[in-house]
C-alpha positions in Angstrom: 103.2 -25.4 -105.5 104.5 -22.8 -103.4 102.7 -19.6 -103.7 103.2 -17.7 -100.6 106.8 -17.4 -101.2 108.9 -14.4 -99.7 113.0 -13.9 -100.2 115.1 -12.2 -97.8 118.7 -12.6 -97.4 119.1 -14.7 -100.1 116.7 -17.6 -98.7 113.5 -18.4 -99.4 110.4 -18.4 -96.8 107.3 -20.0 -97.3 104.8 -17.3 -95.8 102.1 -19.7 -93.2 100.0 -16.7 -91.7 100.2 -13.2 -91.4 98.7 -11.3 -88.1 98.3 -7.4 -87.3 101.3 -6.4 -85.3 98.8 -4.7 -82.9 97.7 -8.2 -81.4 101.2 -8.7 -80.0 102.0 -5.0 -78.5 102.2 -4.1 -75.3 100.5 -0.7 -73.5 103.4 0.9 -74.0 103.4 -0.2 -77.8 106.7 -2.3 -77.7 106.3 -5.7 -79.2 105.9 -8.6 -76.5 108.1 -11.2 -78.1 107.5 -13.8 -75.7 104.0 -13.8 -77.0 105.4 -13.7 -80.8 107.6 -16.3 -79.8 105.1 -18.6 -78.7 102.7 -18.2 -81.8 105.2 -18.9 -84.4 106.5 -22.3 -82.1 103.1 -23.4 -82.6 102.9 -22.9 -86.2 106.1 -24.7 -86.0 108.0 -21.7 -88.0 111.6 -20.3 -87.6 111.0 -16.7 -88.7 109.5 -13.7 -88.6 109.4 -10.7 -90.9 107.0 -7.7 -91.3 105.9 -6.0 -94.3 103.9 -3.0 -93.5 101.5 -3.5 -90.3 101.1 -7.0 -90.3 104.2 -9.7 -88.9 104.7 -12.8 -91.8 105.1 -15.7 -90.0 107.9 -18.4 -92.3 109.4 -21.1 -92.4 112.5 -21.1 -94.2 112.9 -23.4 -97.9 115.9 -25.6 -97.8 117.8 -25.8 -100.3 117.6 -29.1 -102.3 120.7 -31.5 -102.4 121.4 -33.6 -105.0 121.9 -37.0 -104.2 124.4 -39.5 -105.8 
């Protein structure tokens, strides 16, 4: 079973690991989303939300399809 479950926009996400936003800011405290972008590739994710300080890194639930 799935506990780490988040919905957004009417899919589900299975929540893999959450970080500190700080570790992926720059000096000038934007976010470097290169370096976001290469994290969640290797967690082998396809999105990324944020709830409070901290970015949720997901990978999205299909839907299931029934077959005949």
């Amino acid at each position: 079973m799935h506990y780490n479950i988040i919905y957004y926009e009417n899919n589900a996400y299975e929540i893999i690991t959450d970080i500190a936003i700080h570790h992926f800011q720059n000096k000038d405290g934007s976010i470097n989303k290169n370096v976001l972008g290469m994290f969640v590739n290797e967690y082998k994710a396809d999105r990324v939300l944020q709830k409070e300080h901290k970015f949720l890194i997901c990978k999205k639930i299909e839907e299931a399809q029934i077959v005949e």
